[in-house]
C-alpha positions as CSV (number, residue, x, y, z in Angstrom):
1,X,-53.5,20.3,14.3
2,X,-51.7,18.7,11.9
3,X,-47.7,19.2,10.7
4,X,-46.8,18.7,7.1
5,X,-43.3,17.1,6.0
6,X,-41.9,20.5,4.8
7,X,-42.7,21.7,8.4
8,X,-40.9,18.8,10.2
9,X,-38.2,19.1,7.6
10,X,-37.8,22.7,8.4
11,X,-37.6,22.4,12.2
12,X,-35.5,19.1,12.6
13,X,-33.0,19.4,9.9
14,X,-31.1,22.1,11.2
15,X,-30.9,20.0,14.8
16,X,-29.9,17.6,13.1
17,X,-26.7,19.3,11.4
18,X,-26.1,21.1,14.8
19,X,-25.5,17.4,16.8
20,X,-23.0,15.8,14.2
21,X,-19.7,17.7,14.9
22,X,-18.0,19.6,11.9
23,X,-14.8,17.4,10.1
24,X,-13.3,20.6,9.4
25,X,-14.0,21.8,13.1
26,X,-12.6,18.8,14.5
27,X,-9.5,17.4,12.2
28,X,-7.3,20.5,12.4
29,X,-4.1,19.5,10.0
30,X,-0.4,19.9,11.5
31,X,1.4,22.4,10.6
32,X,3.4,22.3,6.9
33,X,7.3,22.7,7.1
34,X,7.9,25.6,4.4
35,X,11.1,23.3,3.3
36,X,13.1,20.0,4.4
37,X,15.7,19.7,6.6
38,X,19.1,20.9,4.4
39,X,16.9,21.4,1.4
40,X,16.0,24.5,-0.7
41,X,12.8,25.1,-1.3
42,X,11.7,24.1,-4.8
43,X,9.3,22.3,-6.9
44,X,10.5,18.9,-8.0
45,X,8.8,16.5,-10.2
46,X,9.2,12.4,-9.7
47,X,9.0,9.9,-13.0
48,X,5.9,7.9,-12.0
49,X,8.4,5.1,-13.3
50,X,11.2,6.0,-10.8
51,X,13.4,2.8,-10.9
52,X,14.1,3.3,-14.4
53,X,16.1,6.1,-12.9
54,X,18.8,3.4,-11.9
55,X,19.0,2.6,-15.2
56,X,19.0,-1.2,-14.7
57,X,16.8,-3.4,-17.1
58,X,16.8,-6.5,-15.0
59,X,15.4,-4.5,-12.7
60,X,13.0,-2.5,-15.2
61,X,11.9,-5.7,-16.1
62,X,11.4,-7.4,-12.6
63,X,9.6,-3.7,-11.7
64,X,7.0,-4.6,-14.8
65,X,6.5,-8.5,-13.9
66,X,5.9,-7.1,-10.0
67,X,3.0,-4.9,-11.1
68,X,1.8,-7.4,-13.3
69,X,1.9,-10.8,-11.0
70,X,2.6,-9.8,-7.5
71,X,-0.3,-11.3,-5.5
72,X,-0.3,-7.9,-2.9
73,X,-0.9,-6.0,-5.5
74,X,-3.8,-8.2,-7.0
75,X,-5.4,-8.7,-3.8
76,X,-5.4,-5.0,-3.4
77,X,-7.5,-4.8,-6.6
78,X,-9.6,-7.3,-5.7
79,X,-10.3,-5.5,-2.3
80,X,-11.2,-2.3,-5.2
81,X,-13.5,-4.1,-7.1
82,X,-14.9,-5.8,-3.6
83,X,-15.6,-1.9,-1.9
84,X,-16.6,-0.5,-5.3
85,X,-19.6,-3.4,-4.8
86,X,-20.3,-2.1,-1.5
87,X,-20.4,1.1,-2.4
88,X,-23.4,0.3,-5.4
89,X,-24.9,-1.8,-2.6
90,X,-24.6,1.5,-0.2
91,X,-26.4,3.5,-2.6
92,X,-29.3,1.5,-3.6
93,X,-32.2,2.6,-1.4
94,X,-31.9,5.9,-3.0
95,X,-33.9,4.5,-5.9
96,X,-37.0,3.0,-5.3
97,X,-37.2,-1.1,-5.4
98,X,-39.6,-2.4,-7.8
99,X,-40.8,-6.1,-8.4
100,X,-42.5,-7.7,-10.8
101,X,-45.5,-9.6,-9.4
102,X,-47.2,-12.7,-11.1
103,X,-49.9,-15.2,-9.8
104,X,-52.0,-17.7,-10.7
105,X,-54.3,-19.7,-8.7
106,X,-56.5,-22.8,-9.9
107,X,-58.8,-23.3,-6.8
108,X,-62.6,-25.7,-6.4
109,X,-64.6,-25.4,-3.2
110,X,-65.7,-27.9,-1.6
111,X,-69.1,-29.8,-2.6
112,X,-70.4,-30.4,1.5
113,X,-71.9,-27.0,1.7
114,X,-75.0,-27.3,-0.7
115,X,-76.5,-29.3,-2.9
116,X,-74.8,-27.9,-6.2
117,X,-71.3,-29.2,-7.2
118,X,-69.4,-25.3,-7.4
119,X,-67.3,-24.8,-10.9
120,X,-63.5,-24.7,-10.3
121,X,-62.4,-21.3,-10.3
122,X,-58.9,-19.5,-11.8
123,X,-57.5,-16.6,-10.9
124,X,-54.6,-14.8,-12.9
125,X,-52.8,-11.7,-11.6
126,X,-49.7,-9.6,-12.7
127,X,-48.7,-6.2,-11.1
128,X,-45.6,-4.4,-9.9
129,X,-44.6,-3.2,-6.2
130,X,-42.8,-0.4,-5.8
131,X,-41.1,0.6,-2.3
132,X,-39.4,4.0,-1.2
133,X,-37.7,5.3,2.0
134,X,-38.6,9.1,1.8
135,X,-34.6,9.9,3.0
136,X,-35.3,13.2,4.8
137,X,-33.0,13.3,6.9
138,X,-29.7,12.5,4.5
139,X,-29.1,8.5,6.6
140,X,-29.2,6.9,3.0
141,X,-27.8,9.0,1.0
142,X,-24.7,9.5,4.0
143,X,-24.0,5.5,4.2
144,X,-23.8,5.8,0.4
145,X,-21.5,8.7,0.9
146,X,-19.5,6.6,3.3
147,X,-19.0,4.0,1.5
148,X,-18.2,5.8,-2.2
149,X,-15.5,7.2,-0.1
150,X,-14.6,3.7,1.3
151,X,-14.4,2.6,-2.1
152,X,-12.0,5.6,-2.9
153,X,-9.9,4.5,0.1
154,X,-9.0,1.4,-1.0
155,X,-7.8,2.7,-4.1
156,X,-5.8,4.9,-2.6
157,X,-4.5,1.5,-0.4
158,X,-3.8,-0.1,-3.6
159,X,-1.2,2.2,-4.6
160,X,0.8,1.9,-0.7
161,X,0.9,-1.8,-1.4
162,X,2.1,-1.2,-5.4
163,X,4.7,1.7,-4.2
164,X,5.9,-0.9,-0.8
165,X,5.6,-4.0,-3.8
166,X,8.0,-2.1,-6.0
167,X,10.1,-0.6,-3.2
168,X,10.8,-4.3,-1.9
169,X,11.4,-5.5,-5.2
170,X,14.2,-2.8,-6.0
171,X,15.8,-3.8,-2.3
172,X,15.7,-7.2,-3.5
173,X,17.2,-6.7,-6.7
174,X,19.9,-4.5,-5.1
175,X,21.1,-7.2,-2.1
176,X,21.4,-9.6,-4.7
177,X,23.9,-7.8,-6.4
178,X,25.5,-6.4,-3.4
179,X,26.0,-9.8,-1.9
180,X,27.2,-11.5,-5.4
181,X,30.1,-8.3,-5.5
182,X,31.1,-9.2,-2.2
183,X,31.1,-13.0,-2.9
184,X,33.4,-12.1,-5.7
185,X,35.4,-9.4,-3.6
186,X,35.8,-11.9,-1.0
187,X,37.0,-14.9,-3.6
188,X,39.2,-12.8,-5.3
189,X,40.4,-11.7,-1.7
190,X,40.9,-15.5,-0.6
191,X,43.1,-16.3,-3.8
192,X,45.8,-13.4,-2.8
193,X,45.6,-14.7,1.0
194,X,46.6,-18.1,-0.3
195,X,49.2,-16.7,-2.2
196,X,50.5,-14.8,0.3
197,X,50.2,-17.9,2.8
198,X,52.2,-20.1,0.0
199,X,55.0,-17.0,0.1
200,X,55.2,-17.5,3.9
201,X,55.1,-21.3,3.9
202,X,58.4,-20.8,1.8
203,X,59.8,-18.5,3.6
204,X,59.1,-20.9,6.6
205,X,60.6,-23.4,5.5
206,X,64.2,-21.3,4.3
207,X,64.0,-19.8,8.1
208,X,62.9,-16.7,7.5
209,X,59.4,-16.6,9.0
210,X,58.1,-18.5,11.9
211,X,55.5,-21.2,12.3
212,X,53.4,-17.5,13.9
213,X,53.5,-16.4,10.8
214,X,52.3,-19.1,9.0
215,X,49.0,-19.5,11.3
216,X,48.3,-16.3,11.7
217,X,47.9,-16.1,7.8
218,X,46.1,-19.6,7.8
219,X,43.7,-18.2,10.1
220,X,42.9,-15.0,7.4
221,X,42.7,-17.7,4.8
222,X,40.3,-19.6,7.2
223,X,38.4,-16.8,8.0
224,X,37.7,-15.1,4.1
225,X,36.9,-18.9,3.1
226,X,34.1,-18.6,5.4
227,X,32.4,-16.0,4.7
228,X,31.7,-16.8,1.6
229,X,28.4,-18.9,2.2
230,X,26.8,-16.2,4.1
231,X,27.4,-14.0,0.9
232,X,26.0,-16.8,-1.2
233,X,23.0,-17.5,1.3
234,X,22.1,-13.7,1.0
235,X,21.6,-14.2,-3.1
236,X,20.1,-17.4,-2.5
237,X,17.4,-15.4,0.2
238,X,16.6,-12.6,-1.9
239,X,16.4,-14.2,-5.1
240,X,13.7,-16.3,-3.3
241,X,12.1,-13.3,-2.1
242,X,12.2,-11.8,-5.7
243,X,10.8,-14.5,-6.8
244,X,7.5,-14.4,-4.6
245,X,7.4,-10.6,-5.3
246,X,6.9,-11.3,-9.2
247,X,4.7,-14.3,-8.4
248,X,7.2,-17.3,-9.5
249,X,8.4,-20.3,-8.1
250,X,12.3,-19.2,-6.8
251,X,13.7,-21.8,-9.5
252,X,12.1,-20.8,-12.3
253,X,13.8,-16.8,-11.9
254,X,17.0,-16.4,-13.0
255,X,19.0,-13.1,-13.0
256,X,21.6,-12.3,-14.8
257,X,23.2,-8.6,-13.5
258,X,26.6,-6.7,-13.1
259,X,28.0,-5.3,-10.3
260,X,26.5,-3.3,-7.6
261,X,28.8,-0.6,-8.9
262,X,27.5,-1.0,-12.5
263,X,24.1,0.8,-10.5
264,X,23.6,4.4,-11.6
265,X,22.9,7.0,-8.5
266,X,20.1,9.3,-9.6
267,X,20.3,12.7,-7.9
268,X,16.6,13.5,-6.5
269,X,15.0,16.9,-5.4
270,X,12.5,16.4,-3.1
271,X,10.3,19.5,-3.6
272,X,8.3,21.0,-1.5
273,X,6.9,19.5,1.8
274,X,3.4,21.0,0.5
275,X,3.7,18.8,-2.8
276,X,3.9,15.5,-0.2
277,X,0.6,15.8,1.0
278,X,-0.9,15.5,-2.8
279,X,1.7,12.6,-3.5
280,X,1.5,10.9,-0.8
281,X,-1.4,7.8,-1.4
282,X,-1.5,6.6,2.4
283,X,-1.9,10.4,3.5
284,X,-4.8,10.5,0.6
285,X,-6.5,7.1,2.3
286,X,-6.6,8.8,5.8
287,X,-8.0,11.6,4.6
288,X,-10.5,9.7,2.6
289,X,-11.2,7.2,5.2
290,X,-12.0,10.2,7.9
291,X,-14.1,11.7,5.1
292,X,-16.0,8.4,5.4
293,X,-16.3,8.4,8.7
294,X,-17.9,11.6,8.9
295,X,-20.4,10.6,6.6
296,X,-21.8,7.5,8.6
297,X,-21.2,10.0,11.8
298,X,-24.0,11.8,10.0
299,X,-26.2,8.7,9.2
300,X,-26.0,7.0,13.0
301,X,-27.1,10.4,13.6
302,X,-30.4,10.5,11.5
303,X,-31.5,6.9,12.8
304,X,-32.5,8.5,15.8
305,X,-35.2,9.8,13.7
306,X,-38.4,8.9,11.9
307,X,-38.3,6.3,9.1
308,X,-40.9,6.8,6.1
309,X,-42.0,4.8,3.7
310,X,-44.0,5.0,1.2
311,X,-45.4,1.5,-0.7
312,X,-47.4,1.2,-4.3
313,X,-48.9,-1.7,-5.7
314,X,-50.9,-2.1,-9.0
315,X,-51.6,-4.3,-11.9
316,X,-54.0,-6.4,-13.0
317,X,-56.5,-9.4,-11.9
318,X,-59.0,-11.4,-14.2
319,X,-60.4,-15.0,-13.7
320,X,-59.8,-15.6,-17.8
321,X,-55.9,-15.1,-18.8
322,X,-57.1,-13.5,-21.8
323,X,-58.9,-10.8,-20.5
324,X,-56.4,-10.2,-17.7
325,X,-54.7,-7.1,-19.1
326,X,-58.8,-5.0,-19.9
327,X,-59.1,-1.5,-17.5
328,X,-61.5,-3.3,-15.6
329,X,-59.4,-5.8,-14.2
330,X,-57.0,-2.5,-13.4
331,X,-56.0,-2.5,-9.4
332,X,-54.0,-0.4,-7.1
333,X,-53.2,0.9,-3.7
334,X,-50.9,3.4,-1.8
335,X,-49.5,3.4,1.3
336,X,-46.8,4.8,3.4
337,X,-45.7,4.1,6.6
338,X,-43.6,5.8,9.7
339,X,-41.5,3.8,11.8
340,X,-40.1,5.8,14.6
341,X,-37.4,4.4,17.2
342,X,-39.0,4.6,21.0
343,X,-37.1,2.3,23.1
344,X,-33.9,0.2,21.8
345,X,-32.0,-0.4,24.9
346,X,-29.0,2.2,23.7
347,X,-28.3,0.6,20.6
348,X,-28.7,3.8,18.4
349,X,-26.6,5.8,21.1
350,X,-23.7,3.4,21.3
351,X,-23.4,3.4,17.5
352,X,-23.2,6.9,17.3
353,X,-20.7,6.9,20.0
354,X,-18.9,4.4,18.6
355,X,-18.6,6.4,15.0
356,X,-18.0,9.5,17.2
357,X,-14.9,7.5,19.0
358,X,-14.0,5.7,15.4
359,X,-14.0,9.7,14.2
360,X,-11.4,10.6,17.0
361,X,-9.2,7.4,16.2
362,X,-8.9,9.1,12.4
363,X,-8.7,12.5,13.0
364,X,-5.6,11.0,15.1
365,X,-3.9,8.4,12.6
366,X,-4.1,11.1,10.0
367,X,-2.9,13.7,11.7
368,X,0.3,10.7,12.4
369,X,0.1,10.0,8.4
370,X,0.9,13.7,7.5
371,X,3.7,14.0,9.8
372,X,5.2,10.9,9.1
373,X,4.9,11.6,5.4
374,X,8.0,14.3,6.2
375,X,9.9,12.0,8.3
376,X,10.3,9.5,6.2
377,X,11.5,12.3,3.4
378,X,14.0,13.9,6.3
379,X,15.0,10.4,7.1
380,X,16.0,9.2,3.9
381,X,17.4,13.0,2.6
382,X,19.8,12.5,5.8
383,X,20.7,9.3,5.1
384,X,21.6,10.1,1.3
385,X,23.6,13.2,2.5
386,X,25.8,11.3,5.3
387,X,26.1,7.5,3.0
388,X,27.2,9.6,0.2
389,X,29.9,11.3,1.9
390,X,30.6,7.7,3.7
391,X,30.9,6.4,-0.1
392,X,33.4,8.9,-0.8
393,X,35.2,8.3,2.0
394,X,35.2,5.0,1.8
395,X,36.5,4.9,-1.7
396,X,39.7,6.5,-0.1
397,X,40.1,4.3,2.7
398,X,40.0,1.7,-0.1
399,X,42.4,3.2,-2.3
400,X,44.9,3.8,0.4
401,X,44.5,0.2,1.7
402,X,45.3,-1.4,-1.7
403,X,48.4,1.2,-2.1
404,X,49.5,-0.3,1.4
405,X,48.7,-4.2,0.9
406,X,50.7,-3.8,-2.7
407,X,54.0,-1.6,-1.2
408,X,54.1,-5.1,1.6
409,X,53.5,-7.4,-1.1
410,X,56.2,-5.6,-2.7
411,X,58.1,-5.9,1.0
412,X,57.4,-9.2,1.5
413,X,58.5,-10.4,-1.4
414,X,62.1,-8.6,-0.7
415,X,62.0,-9.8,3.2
416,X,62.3,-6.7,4.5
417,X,58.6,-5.8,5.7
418,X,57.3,-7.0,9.3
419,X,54.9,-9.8,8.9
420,X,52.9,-8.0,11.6
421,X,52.3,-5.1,9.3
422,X,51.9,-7.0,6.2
423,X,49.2,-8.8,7.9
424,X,47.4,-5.3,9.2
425,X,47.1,-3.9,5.4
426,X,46.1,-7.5,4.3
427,X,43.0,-7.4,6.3
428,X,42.6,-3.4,6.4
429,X,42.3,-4.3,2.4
430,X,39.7,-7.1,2.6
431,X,37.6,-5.2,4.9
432,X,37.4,-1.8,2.5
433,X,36.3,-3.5,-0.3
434,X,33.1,-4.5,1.3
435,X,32.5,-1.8,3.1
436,X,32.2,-0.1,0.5
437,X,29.4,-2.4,-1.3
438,X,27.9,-2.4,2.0
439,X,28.1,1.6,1.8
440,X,26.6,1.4,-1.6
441,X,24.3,-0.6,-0.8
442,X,22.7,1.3,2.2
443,X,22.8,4.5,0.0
444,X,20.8,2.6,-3.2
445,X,18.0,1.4,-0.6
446,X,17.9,5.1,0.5
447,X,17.2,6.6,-2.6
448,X,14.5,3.9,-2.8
449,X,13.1,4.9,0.6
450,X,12.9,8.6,-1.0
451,X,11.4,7.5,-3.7
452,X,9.0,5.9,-1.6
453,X,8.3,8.4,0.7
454,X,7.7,10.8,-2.1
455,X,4.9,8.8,-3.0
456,X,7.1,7.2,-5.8
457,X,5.8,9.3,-9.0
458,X,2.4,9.0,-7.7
459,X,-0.2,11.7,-9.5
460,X,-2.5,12.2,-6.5
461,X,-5.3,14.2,-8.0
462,X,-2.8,16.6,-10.0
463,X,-2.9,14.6,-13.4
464,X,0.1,15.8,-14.7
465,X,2.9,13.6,-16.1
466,X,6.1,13.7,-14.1
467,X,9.5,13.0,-14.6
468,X,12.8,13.2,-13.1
469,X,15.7,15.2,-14.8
């Protein structure tokens, strides 16, 4: 009795669908929040060019030379090109492979074997071979599957190390200029300590202070000198790390910049939590990459069944080159071939297993990747909420602090304050002023973590210019 391909086709095709579990069956996706924590629910739409939105152009400009020379970002690309390769590579045995074939012999027997001396004989061939692995049961065309969406992956990876590139570059940028306004706060700070320690040397010496007095105020003068080279040792350590994120040697950059204060605070809406998922490139590369998997799931699968392949051969042989290419010196043959596995010691199992267990360990980090996608955007909304009302707050506690260092100045001058107080809105001062770049500063890097975990402008498969109002 014999069983024709369509038959076999129509028996173990379907057994084969029912053994490789169901993605959709098997990756169920979190539930979506309907809004963010302390957030209406409302579209919003992100400028794919969000630092702009600080309205900086030192910074525009370090943004452009980052995607331009960072080396992340061009190793990423080179990883592109690397699984788009792979991928072409995945998918050729869905074509046939053909050679070119070409021969030619020159060949004399031997004269022992008779009495005549035999001619020299020669021998010219030229055909082509043609191969072909009948893919019945999907294996090649899954691996190529697997690795197209491989090759997508690492697109999508490519735009988490661009969005992180651009992300560090704006921190960068933004501790520079926080640490040169504190540096300046701190110097201007140090000049009115010594002035006020020159007042109480004076009075020190015409018996109205004490020698007390006098250290106590040399130790503030002590103390604001240094901490000065910290400040200047945080520019010095993020302009290096600037430079190596725009791909230049640390003493060829030079930045120029105002104040941190000089720094525009955009106002972003979020949008809705459903939006994140299509924004979001990591959350798009563990999709993709469990889209993968599932397609060489389906391809360890079909190894545990019957290769076939089917071989031609045919061209043309002649003993005289220019006769070679006549229909009489026309060959050919056909042949195909089944390879079946029998005995392998497990090694088709444990594959299968081990895409099955690689299929679990997905499911799982992208399941994580969606639900960290909305705590990073709760984290950073919470943090712009409470540093903004810490700004404002802090702006006060400034204000009143100068009003209180200039009405003892004003004492001090008259001899009639304490020295003990004068001292207590001396520092109280120094201390506002950078805690409130500091405050800034934490509430800048914030926005930038929202940008970031809003994909940062990203299009995802929407195509749709954005922008930020």
């Amino acid at each position: 009795m014999q069983f024709s391909p369509s038959l076999i086709l129509a028996v173990l095709v379907p057994a084969l669908a029912g053994c490789v579990p169901s993605l959709r069956q098997s990756a169920i996706n979190p539930a979506i929040p309907q809004h963010y924590v302390g957030q209406r629910a409302r579209a919003a739409q992100i400028d794919a060019r969000w630092w702009r939105s600080f309205h900086q152009p030192e910074l525009d400009r370090l943004a452009d030379r980052t995607l331009a020379d960072n080396f992340d970002i061009a190793a990423a690309e080179a990883r592109i090109a690397q699984a788009n390769a792979g991928a072409a590579l995945a998918g050729a045995p869905l074509l046939p492979t053909v050679n070119l074939n070409g021969n030619y012999s020159h060949s004399k027997a031997s004269a022992n074997d008779g009495p005549v001396n035999p001619p020299a004989q020669d021998s010219h061939q030229l055909g082509l071979t043609a191969t072909y692995e009948i893919d019945f049961w999907g294996k090649n065309r899954a691996t190529a599957e697997a690795a197209q969406k491989t090759a997508l992956a690492s697109e999508f990876d490519a735009e988490t190390v661009r969005l992180s590139s651009l992300a560090a570059t704006a921190n960068a940028y933004f501790a520079v200029l926080a640490a040169r306004e504190q540096a300046a706060n701190t110097l201007g700070n140090l000049r009115n300590a010594r002035s006020v320690l020159s007042l109480i040397s004076r009075q020190l010496a015409a018996g109205t202070a004490t020698a007390l007095d006098q250290a106590q105020q040399q130790n503030i003068v002590d103390t604001l000198a240094a901490s000065v080279p910290p400040l200047r040792l945080t520019v010095a350590q993020n302009e290096a790390a600037l430079a190596l994120l725009v791909g230049v040697p640390p003493e060829t950059l030079h930045l120029g910049g105002r104040g941190l204060t000089s720094v525009r605070v955009p106002r972003v809406a979020p949008g809705l939590p459903a939006q994140l998922l299509e924004r979001r490139p990591d959350v798009a590369s563990a999709e993709t990459q469990l889209e993968a998997n599932a397609a060489s799931l389906t391809a360890a699968r079909a190894a545990f069944f019957p290769s076939i392949t089917l071989t031609g051969q045919g061209g043309f042989q002649s003993q005289a080159l220019l006769t070679l290419l006549r229909p009489r010196n026309l060959f050919y043959s056909l042949a195909t071939g089944l390879t079946a596995p029998i005995f392998d010691n497990g090694r088709l199992q444990s594959t299968f297993d081990q895409t099955k267990g690689r299929q679990d360990e997905l499911i799982a980090d992208y399941k994580k990747s969606v639900i960290s996608a909305f705590t990073d955007v709760d984290k950073a909304l919470a943090s712009l909420r409470y540093l903004a009302q810490q700004e404002s707050l802090q702006r006060r506690a400034l204000a009143s602090s100068q009003k209180a260092y200039n009405l003892s100045q004003l004492q001090l001058k008259a001899g009639i304050v304490n020295l003990v107080t004068m001292l207590n809105t001396e520092t109280s001062l120094f201390t506002a002023g950078n805690a409130l770049v500091a405050t800034r500063l934490a509430r800048l890097n914030a926005l930038v973590s929202l940008y970031q975990a809003l994909g940062g402008g990203w299009l995802g498969g929407s195509g749709a210019s954005t922008t930020i109002r």
